[in-house]
C-alpha positions as CSV (number, residue, x, y, z in Angstrom):
1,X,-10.7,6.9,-14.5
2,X,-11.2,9.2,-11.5
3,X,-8.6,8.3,-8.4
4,X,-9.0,9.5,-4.9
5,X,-6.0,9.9,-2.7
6,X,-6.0,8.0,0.1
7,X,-2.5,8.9,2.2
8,X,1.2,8.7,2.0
9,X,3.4,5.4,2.3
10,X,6.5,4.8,3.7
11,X,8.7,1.6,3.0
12,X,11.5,0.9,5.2
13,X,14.8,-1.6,5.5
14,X,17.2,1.2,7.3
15,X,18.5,2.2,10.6
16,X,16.4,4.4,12.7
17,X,19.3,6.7,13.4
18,X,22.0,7.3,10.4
19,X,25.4,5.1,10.3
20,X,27.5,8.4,10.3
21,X,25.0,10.0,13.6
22,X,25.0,6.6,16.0
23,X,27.9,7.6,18.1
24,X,25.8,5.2,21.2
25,X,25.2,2.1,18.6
26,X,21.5,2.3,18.9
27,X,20.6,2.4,15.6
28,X,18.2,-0.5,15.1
29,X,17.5,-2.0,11.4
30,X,13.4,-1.1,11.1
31,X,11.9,-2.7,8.4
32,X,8.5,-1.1,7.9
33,X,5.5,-1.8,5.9
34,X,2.2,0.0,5.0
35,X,-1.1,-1.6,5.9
36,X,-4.2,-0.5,4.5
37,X,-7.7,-1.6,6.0
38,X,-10.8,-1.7,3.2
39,X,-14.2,-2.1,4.0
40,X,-17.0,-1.8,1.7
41,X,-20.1,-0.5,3.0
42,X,-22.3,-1.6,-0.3
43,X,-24.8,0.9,0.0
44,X,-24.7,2.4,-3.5
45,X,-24.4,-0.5,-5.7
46,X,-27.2,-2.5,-7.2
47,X,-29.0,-4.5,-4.5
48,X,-29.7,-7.0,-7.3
49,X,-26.3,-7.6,-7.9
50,X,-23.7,-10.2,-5.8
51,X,-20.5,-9.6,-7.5
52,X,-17.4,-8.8,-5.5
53,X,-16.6,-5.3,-6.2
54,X,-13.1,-4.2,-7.8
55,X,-10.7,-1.7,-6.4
56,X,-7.9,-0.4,-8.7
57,X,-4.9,0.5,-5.7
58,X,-2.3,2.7,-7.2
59,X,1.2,3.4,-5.5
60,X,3.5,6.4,-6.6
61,X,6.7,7.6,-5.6
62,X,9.9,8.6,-6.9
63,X,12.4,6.3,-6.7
64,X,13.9,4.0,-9.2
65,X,14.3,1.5,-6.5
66,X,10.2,1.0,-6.2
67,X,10.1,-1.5,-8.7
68,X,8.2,-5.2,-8.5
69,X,11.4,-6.6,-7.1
70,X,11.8,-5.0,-4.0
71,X,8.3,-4.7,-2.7
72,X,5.8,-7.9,-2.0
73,X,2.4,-7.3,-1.4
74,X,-0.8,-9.0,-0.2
75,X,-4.8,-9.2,0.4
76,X,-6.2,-10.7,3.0
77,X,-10.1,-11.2,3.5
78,X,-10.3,-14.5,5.1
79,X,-7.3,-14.6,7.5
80,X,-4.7,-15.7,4.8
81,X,-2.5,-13.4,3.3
82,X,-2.6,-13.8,-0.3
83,X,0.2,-12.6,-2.5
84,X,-1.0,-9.9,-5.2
85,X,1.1,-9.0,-8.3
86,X,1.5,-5.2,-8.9
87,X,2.0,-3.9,-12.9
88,X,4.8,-1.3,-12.8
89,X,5.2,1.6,-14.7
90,X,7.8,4.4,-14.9
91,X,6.8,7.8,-16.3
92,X,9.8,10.0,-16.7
93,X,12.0,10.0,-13.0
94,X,7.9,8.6,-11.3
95,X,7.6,5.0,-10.5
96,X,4.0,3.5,-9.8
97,X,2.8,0.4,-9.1
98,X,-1.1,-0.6,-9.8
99,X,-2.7,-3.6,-7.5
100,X,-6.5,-4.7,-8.4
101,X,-8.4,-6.2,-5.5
102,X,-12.1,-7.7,-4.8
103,X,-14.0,-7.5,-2.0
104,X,-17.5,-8.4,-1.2
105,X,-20.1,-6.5,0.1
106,X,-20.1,-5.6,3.4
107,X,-16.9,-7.2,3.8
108,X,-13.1,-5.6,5.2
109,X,-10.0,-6.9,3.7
110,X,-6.4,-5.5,4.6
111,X,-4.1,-4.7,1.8
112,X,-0.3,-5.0,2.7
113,X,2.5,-3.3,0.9
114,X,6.2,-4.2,2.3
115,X,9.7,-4.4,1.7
116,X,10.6,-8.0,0.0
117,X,13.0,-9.2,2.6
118,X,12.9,-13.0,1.4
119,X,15.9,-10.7,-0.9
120,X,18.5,-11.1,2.5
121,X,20.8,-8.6,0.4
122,X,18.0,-6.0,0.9
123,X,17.9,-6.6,4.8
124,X,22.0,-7.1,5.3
125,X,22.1,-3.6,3.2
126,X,19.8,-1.9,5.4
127,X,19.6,1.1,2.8
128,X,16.3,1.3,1.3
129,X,13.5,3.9,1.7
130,X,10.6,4.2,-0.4
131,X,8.2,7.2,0.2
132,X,5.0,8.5,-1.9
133,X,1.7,8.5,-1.9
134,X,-1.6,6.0,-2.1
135,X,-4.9,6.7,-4.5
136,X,-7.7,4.3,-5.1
137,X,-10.3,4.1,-7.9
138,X,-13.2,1.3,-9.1
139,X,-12.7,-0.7,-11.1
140,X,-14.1,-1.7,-14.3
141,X,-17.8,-3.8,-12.8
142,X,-18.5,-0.7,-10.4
143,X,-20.1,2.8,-11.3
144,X,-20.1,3.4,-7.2
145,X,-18.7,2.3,-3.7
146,X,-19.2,3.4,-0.1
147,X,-16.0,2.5,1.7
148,X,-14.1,2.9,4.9
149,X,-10.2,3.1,4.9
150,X,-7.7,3.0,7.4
151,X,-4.0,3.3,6.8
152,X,-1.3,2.4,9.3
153,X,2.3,2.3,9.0
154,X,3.6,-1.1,10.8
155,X,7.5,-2.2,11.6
156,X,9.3,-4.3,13.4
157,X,13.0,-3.5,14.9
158,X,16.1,-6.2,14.0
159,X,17.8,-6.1,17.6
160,X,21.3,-4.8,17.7
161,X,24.2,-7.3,15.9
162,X,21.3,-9.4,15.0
163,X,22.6,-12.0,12.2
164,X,20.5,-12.6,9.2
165,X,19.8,-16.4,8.6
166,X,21.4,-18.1,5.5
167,X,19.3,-20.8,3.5
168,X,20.2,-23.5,5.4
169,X,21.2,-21.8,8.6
170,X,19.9,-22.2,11.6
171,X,17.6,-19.1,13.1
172,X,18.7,-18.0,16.5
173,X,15.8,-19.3,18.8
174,X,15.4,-15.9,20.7
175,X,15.4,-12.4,19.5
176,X,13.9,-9.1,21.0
177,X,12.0,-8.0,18.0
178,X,10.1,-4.7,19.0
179,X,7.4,-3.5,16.9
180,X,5.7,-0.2,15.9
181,X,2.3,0.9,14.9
182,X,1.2,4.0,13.6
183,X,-2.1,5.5,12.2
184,X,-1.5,7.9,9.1
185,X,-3.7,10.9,8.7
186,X,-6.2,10.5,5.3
187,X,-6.1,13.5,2.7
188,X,-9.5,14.3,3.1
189,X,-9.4,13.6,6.8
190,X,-12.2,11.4,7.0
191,X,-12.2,7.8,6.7
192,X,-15.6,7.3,4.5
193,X,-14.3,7.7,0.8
194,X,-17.7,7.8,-1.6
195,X,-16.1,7.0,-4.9
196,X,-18.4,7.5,-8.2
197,X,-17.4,6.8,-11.3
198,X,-17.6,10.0,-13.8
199,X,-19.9,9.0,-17.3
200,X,-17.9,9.7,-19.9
201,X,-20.8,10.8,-22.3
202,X,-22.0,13.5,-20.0
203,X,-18.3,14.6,-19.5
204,X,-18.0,15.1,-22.9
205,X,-22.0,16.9,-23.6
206,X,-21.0,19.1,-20.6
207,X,-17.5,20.1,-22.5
208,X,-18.8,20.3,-25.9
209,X,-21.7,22.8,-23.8
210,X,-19.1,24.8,-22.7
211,X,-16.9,25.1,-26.3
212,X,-20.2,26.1,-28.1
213,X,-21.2,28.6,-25.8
């Protein structure tokens, strides 16, 4: 299966400014999420057919904290965020998680990957940081897309001595929650991603060309 890379990620629950380094108690909690926009253009796939197209997402970095339970994601195309289960996998010290989408034709969807705070032991922590880097590839019902991607790092700042709810608890009914938004460059520096799916037969004739010559 032939990947592209899309960008680096960065998952956040930590202070902006290290424990041991805030000597002015400034250090707001940021958790932080990555936000990828998708939007297939439709202009190389069969005109005759109407299926949703697939999109194989893959996340690596290396951490053995990037697992299933500390990351939620979700995919929203109509306005609702739907949650999407990732398949983990761990290849020596490399941690990846795999996330299959749909999306119709000529439609945009926005894929979210972020720290699972509904775990208020991860937030009250305040210690996790998860950094690598995004591909994307078709999936099985597509030899072809046209798409356009845009990645953005998104994160909203705990205020100072803010005190994390308990089941049960209360919320407190006003909080300055400041947020942050932040375009990440692309590898290839250009937001259109052609992706074509390689024949494996001709793979193989051109290789078996080149061993008998």
């Amino acid at each position: 299966m032939q990947r592209s890379a899309v960008s680096t990620f960065e998952l956040l629950v930590k202070p902006i400014i290290p424990r041991v380094a805030d000597q002015l108690g400034a250090g707001r909690t940021v958790i932080q999420g990555y936000f990828l926009s998708i939007t297939n253009l439709d202009s190389a796939n069969d005109p005759q057919s109407f299926e949703p197209l697939t999109l194989n997402l893959k996340f690596t970095a290396i951490s053995p904290n990037f697992t299933v339970a500390n990351v939620v994601a979700f995919w929203d195309t109509t306005g609702a965020d739907i949650p999407v289960e990732g398949t983990a996998s761990v290849v020596l010290n490399t941690s990846e998680l795999n996330f299959k989408l749909t999306l119709n034709r000529r439609d945009t969807g926005l894929f979210i990957l972020q720290p699972n705070i509904a775990n208020l032991d991860l937030v009250t922590a305040a210690n996790l940081e998860l950094r690598g880097y995004v591909e994307i590839s078709l999936g099985a019902n597509a030899s072809s897309a046209d798409l356009i991607l845009t990645p953005e790092h998104r994160g909203t700042f705990l205020p100072v001595g803010f005190q994390i709810p308990r089941p049960g608890s209360v919320p407190p009914t006003r909080s300055d929650f400041d947020h942050l938004v932040n375009a990440l460059p692309l590898v290839g520096g250009n937001s259109l991603f052609q992706l074509r799916k390689v024949r494996r037969a001709a793979v193989d004739e051109a290789v078996l060309g080149r061993v008998i010559n």
